[in-house]
C-alpha positions, 0 to 999 in steps of 0.5 A: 160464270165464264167469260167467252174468249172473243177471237174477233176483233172486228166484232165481239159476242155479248157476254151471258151470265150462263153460258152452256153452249157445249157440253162440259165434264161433270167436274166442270158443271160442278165448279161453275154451279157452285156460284148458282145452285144453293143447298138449303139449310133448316131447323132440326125438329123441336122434340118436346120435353114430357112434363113428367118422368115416365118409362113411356112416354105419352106418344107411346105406341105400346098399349098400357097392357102390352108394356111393364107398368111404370108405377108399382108398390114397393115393400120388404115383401118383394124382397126375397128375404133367405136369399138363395146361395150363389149359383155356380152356373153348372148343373150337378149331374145325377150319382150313379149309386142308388142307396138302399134301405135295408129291408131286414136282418139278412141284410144288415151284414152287408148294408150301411147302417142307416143312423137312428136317433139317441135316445138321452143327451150322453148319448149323443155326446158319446156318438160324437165323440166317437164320430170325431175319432173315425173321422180323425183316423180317415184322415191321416191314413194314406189316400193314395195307397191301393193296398189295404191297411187293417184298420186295428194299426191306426187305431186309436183307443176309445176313452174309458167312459165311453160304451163298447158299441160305440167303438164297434159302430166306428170299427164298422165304418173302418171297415166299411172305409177300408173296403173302398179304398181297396177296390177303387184307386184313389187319384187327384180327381177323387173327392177327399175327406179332411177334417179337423183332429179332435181339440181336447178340453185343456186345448179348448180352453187354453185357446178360449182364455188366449183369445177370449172376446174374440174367438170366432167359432164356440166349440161344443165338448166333442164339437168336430169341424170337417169339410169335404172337399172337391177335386178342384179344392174347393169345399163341397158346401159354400153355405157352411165354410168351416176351416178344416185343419190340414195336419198330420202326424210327424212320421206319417208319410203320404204320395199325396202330399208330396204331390203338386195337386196336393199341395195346390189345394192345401195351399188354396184351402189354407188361404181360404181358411184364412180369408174365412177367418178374417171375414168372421173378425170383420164381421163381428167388429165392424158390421153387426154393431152397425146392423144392431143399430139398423134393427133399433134405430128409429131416427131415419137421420140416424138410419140414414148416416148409418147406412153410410158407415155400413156402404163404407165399412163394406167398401174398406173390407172388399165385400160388396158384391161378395159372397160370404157367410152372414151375407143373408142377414145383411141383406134381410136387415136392409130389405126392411128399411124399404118399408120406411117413408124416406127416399133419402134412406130408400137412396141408401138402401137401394146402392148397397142392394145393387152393390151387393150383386143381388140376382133374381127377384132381389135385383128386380125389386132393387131396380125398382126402388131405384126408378121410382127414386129417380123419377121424381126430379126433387131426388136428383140432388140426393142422386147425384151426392150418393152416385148411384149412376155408378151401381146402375151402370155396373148393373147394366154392364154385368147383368145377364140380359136373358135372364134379368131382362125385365130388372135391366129394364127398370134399371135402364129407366132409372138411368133415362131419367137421370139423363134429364138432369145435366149435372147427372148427364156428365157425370155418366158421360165420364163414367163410360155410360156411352160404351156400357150402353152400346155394348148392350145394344149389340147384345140386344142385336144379337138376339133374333126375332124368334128368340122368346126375349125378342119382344120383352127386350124392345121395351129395354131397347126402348129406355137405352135409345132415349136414353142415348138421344140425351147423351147426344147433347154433349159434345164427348158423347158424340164424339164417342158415338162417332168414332165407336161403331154406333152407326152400324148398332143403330142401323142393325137395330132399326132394321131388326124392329121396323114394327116397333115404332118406339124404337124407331122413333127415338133411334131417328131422334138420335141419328136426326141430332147427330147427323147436323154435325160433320163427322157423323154424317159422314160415317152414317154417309159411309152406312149404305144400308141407311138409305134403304131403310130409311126409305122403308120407314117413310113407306111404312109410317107415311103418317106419322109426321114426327118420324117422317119429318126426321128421317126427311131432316136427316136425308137432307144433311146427308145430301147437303155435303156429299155428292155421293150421297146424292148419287146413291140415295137417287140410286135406291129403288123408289127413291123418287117415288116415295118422295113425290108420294110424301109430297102429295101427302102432306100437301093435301094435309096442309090444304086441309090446315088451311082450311081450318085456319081461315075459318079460324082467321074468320073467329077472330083468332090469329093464325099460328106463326110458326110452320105447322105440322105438315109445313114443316115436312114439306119445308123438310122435303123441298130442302132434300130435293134442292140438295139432291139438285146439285149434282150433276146427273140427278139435277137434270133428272129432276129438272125432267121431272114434271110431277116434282116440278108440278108440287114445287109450282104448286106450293108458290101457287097457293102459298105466300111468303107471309104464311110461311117464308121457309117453305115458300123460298125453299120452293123458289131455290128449288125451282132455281137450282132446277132452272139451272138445268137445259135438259130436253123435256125441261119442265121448268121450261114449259113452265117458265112464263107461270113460274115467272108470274109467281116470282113476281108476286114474290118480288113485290113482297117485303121479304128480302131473301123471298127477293133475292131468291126470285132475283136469282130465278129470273137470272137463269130464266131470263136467257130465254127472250120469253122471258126477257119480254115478261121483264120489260113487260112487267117492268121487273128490270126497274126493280133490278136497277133500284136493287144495285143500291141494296147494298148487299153483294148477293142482291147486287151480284143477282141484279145483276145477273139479270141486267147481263142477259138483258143487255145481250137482247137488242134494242134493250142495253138502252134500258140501263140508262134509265134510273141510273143504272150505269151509274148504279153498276159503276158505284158496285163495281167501285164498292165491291170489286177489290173483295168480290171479283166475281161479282166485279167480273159480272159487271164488266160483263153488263157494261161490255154488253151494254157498250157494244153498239155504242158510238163513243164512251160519252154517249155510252158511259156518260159522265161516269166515263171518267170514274169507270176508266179510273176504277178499271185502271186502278183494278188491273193493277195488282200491286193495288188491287190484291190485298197482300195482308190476306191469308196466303191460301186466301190471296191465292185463290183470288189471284187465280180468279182476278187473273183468269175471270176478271182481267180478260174482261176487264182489260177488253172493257178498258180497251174499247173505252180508250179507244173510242176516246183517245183524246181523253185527259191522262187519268192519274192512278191513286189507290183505291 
């Protein structure tokens, strides 16, 4: 609201409310729409919580058939009990020697001798003595030494007892040996035997007495531990990790030895042997006893506590998740608790399986058990002391996600039920179960739709979006999805599975929640790949109220800050289109609602308060039309609009503010801000006399902003004489009057608003003497000025107007004279006027605005008064 300059003393133009005469910049029209046009505020869709935890909710589109089953039976059967020994990840590639048999005597000479069973017990002592010495003399000969040593120099005698054939089978391998040494070099990346020397029976037996309840192998006579080791020096077999001494003789000399490589992997192999070692004494102290009292304990309590320990000790020792020798019976004692009736035990069982860093079907049948632990909300308290959210989201970090697709799937179903519990939700929040989740829905991102996971993995991505949506709730999770790149993932997502309406369901859901809070909108603002595909999803799932209400919820606070969403939004192909499409859609539907509901008004029953269905979408829709008619460009293109303007005129047509107050005022703000707008070929001027006769139904009702929202439409409709006469007419300006005494500044400043531009009419200033008007606007001006100069400018504005043909002030103001001549005095003075006790950046502003709005007005005002009546008595000035 501008004040026009009046250069002509003789006679001074009336003041208007709005004023457009000439054409302004768009910063101008922004600035001076900001005291007219309204954004519009609404709820954010209610979201039902499910009565029971399921890992699909009833409203899933995925038929039963085409979904992992959410219920399943659970026994020590599922487990896979000889668990397979870890997988390296590389494949051996095949030997290019092909052994051959030997096929007859002729080829004995030159062929291995393939071994033959013994036929007695001595024998096979007398072989594995023997067998000890071949290998303890491979040993300790040299490696690296291309020439060939006669095997007789190291040759060690066979004791007296033992057969001469057994000394030529081992001269025979000697040989056997030695011939390979001599035609092929051995380097660092050859594969070297190593074993232990052979332990004598007095050696045995010392060491046996020294350490007696606690030694860790039980040597058989003639026993021998060797271990073949890789070039990388690490041994051959990780089933079998027997120690192998790396001794020589004194005197003995040796390249290799002396060599870095060397001396790396003895080093390696000695501290391997060591941690082997200390692992068998842990074992045999700390956790046997404990799983000999799981294989024979009965009491669940008892089982229960033991579990406990077991977690503890494996804790203390830096096994979980660790790969060693008797892994395999702990893991087949805990797999048989799964057949005992108790989710406390089940609870306990299931952490330390998941903490193990089982793989396969094991991790399958774990994440299970832990899904159906979690979907009962009785075991949240259980959960939540024995933390296995810690288990479940180092499974989700860590797990391969092509090839355990399906146990991540139960596993992030677990994790989406404890979700639902408060307490369980902050504590993932604090536990980094943003970050986790995130980063397995890049990875899920990245794989393509023609990936043969691609499909499997939408039921994945299903859990973690609902499981995000609950995150949501809690201030530090979204202020880690704000500032952690979530916006883009969840874009990508909800494009790559348009078809999947699950997905797109509960992804809405998220950005719906997170884009009522400013910094979130800004950066889903900044995405402009959201515009299109939220376009796309209101195209494709047109009838599907509880998506679209959504994406048209989250469109609307977008548009409610941000001019250049506004802008670019309008911009997208079929933008307006797709909007005025879903108008007419749920328009129809809502027709329909009506239908059926006076025929229930007809039974006797009540008509539901709150808005349905299709109401909420259209209260949802005209709220992103009201947004959008802010600026400047897309305003005057909607205001141009007839079909848009069409729909809003027809929901005041055939709706009241009785049925449904948001929908019928959000429809008149609309039509306001649109009013806003002189544009050539305005449809809200052709049709300004029916939409003014609507608006007086809506004045007439005892809904007081369905009121004030017609006042503030009559405002701008008003400086059309049509519409001045259907006021006078109707009688609405007796309304407007009686409203000054509201009380209210919106409602006194929209009055008012009309009182203007019907005081710039002829023969229609006179009116303000009836009911009190002048002494009406005297007393707003005395009540609100000092706070609202806006809205004390206004009423300048209707009193010069109104005073403009007038002979004297008395005749005119009548006697408020006085008053008025006192409030303008005391309100030009800005030593009384301006509130010095208010913020600096505050008093600022409103010194701006009473020095360049309300003083020129006001001071024309005083001007004339005094001039007129001289001879008025000195007015003393005392502070408001």
């Amino acid at each position: 609201m501008h004040a026009s300059k009046n250069k002509n003393t003789g006679r001074a133009e009336p003041f208007y409310r709005l004023s457009v005469p000439k054409r302004k910049t768009s910063s101008e029209i922004i600035n001076e729409a900001r005291s007219v046009l309204q954004t519009v505020r609404t709820r954010r869709p209610f979201t039902p919580t499910e009565n029971q935890r399921k890992l699909f909710g009833s409203g899933s589109s995925r038929a039963p058939q085409n979904r992992p089953p959410s219920v399943f039976s659970l026994h020590a059967s599922s487990f896979d009990l000889p668990e397979s020994r870890p997988v390296s990840g590389v494949r051996l590639s095949p030997l290019d020697h092909k052994p051959r048999l030997v096929t007859s005597a002729k080829d004995e000479g030159s062929s291995i001798f393939l071994p033959k069973p013994p036929t007695n017990a001595a024998e096979v002592r007398k072989v594995s003595s023997a067998r000890a010495r071949l290998f303890r003399r491979t040993c300790q000969q040299n490696f690296t030494s291309a020439k060939m040593v006669p095997p007789v120099q190291n040759e060690e005698k066979l004791d007296s007892g033992e057969p001469a054939m057994v000394n030529s089978l081992c001269g025979s391998n000697n040989n056997c040996l030695a011939e390979q040494r001599s035609y092929t070099p051995v380097t660092d990346e050859t594969r070297q035997l190593i074993c232990d020397k052979v332990i004598s029976r007095s050696e045995r037996e010392d060491v046996l007495k020294e350490k007696a309840g606690k030694s860790l192998f039980q040597l058989g006579e003639g026993s021998v531990l060797c271990k073949c080791v890789n070039t990388d020096g690490r041994f051959a077999d990780e089933e079998q990790q027997f120690p192998c001494d790396q001794m020589k003789k004194p005197g003995t000399s040796s390249t290799c030895m002396r060599s870095t490589g060397w001396k790396r992997r003895v080093t390696e192999d000695e501290t391997r042997i060591n941690e082997l070692k200390q692992e068998e004494i842990f074992w045999h102290i700390k956790i046997q006893p404990i799983l000999h009292e799981l294989d024979k304990e009965d009491n669940i309590e008892n089982l229960c506590l033991a579990c406990t320990k077991l977690y503890q000790v494996l804790n203390e020792g830096n096994m979980l998740g660790k790969r060693f020798k008797r892994r395999n019976v702990l893991l087949k004692t805990l797999y048989k608790l799964v057949d005992i009736d108790s989710d406390l035990l089940c609870l306990k069982v299931a952490k330390i399986i998941l903490a193990m860093k089982v793989d396969g079907r094991n991790l399958l049948s774990a994440c299970k058990l832990a899904l159906k632990l979690c979907r009962n909300e009785k075991n949240d308290y259980i959960i939540q002391n024995d933390r296995l959210s810690d288990c479940l989201l180092e499974v989700l970090r860590t797990g391969d996600l092509q090839k355990n697709d399906e146990a991540l799937l139960y596993c992030m179903g677990a994790i989406k039920f404890m979700s639902g519990n408060a307490v369980l939700l902050n504590e993932m929040v604090s536990k980094g179960a943003v970050e986790i989740l995130l980063q397995l829905m890049k990875q899920i991102n990245n794989i393509k739709e023609n990936d043969t996971h691609f499909s499997n993995l939408g039921h994945l991505l299903v859990q973690l979006t609902a499981t995000l949506r609950n995150l949501a709730d809690l201030p530090p999770a979204r202020r880690q999805l704000a500032c952690s790149g979530a916006v883009a993932e969840l874009c990508v997502a909800l494009e790559q599975r348009t078809n999947d309406k699950d997905v797109c369901t509960y992804i809405v859901r998220i950005l719906s929640k997170l884009s009522s809070y400013d910094d979130f909108c800004a950066a889903l603002a900044d995405c402009s790949r959201c515009y299109v595909l939220f376009l796309a999803l209101l195209n494709k799932y047109q009838k599907q109220q509880d998506l679209v209400i959504r994406i048209i919820f989250i469109l609307g606070n977008l548009t409610e800050k941000n001019n250049q969403a506004r802008e670019q939004f309008f911009k997208e192909k079929g933008s307006l289109n797709t909007l005025m499409s879903l108008f007419q859609t749920y328009h129809e539907l809502d027709l329909n609602a009506q239908k059926w509901y006076h025929e229930r008004e007809r039974e006797g029953k009540k008509h539901p308060k709150h808005p349905s269905e299709a109401e909420d979408v259209l209260i949802k829709l005209i709220r992103v039309l009201a947004n959008l008619s802010i600026h400047p460009s897309v305003g005057a293109a909607l205001a141009a609009a007839h079909r848009i303007v069409e729909l809003l005129v027809t929901v005041l047509e055939y709706k009241s503010v009785d049925d449904c107050e948001e929908l019928v005022i959000n429809a008149a703000t609309t039509i306001n801000n649109l009013s806003y707008y002189k544009v050539k070929n305005s449809a809200v001027q052709d049709r300004k006399l029916h939409i003014a006769e609507l608006l007086l139904k809506l004045l007439m009702s005892n809904n007081m902003d369905g009121i004030v929202e017609a006042v503030r439409v009559f405002g701008n409709l008003s400086q059309y004489h049509e519409i001045c006469d259907f006021i006078i007419q109707k009688k609405i300006y007796k309304f407007m009057i009686a409203l000054l005494d509201a009380k209210n500044q919106d409602v006194c400043f929209s009055a008012c608003g009309v009182l203007l531009n019907l005081t710039v009419e002829k023969n229609k200033g006179a009116l303000l003497m009836e009911e009190g008007g002048v002494g009406k606007l005297v007393d707003c001006l005395r009540d609100f000025g000092p706070s609202d100069w806006e809205l004390a400018c206004l009423i300048c504005k209707t009193l010069w107007n109104y005073s403009e043909n007038a002979l004297s002030a008395a005749s005119c103001f009548g006697e408020d004279t006085n008053m008025l001549l006192l409030l303008l005095t005391s309100l030009l003075d800005e030593e009384l006027a301006l509130d010095y006790s208010l913020d600096r950046d505050l008093r600022d502003c409103q010194k701006l605005y009473w020095e360049t709005e309300f003083k020129p007005v006001a001071e024309k005002l005083l001007d004339r008064i005094q001039s007129q009546h001289s001879s008025l008595p000195t007015v003393t000035i005392t502070p408001l």
